[in-house]
N, C-alpha and C positions, 0 to 999 in steps of 0.2 A: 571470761576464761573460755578458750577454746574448747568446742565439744569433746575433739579426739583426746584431750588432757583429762578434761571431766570423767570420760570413758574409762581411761586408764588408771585414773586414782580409783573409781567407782570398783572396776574390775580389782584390785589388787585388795582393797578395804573388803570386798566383797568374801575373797579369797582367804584373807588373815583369819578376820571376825570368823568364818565358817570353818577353817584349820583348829582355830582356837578352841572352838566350841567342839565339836567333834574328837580330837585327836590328842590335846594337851589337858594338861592338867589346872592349867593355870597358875597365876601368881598366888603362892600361899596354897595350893590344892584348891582354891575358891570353885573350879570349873568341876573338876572330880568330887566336890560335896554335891554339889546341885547334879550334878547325873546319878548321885546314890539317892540325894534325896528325890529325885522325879522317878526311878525307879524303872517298871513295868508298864509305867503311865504310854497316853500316848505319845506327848513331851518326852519322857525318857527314850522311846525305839526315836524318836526324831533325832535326838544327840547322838545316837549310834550311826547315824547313816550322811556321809558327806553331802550327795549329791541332793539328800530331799534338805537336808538344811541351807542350802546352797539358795533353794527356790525362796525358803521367808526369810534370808540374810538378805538377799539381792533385791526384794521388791521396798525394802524403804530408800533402800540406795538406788535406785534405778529413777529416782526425786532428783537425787543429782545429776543425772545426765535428761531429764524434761520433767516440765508442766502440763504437758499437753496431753490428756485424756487418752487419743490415739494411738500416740507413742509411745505410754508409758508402757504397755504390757510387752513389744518387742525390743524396749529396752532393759525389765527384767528380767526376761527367760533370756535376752541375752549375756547377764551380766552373769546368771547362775551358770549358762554354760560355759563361759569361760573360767569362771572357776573351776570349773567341773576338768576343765583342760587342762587349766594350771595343775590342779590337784592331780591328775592323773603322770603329765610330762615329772611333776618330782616324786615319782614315787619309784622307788629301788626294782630296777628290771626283775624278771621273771627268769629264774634260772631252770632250764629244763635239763631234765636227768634222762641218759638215754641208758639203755642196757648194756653191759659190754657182752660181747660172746661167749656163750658158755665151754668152760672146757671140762674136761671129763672130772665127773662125781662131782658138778656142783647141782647136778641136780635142776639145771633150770633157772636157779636162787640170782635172782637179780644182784648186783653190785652195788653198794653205794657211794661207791664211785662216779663222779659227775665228768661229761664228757664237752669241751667245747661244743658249741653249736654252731656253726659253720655258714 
C-alpha cells in the first residue's frame, strides 16, 4: 500500500480513536464510565485533554506508516498533529461579542447583543 494512503488512514484512525475517547460518550456510555471510573487519576486529566491523548493514540499507529526505528518518532508526533488539525478545523468558530454604544442611562452596561465581525 502506498505510504501517502497509510498516512491518511493512520491520520484519520488517529483522529476518530482520540475524538472518541476525549469527547463522546461512546457506545452504551462505555467511554463516559471509564472517564468516571479513572476519575482524578492521571489517565483520567489525560481523557480530558484532545491534544495530549492525540500523542499515545498516534504512537501505535504511527506502526502503520514505518518500521524503521528513525522514522518512527516523526511519524508520530506527526500523525498527533494532524489530528490536532483536524480536531481544531471541526470545531464550531468563535463568536466574538463587541459592545454596542452606549446611549444615555445605560450606564456603560454592555449589550448582549452580538455584532457581525467583519
Amino acid at each position: 500500500m502506498d505510504i501517502w494512503i497509510r498516512f491518511v488512514l493512520a491520520v484519520l484512525a488517529t483522529w476518530r480513536v482520540t475524538h472518541l475517547l476525549a469527547n463522546e460518550d461512546g457506545p452504551a456510555h462505555l467511554i463516559a464510565r471509564l472517564r468516571l471510573r479513572l476519575g482524578e487519576s492521571i489517565a483520567g486529566s489525560l481523557m480530558d485533554c484532545f491534544n495530549c491523548l492525540s500523542l499515545w493514540v498516534a504512537a501505535p499507529l504511527a506502526l502503520v506508516i514505518t518500521d524503521e526505528p528513525v522514522v518512527w518518532p516523526a511519524a508520530w508526533l506527526a500523525l498527533s498533529g494532524a489530528a490536532c488539525l483536524l480536531e481544531r478545523a471541526s470545531e464550531k468558530p468563535l463568536l466574538v461579542e463587541h459592545p454596542l454604544p452606549a446611549s444615555e442611562g445605560d450606564d456603560d452596561v454592555l449589550r448582549p447583543t452580538t455584532i457581525p465581525h467583519a
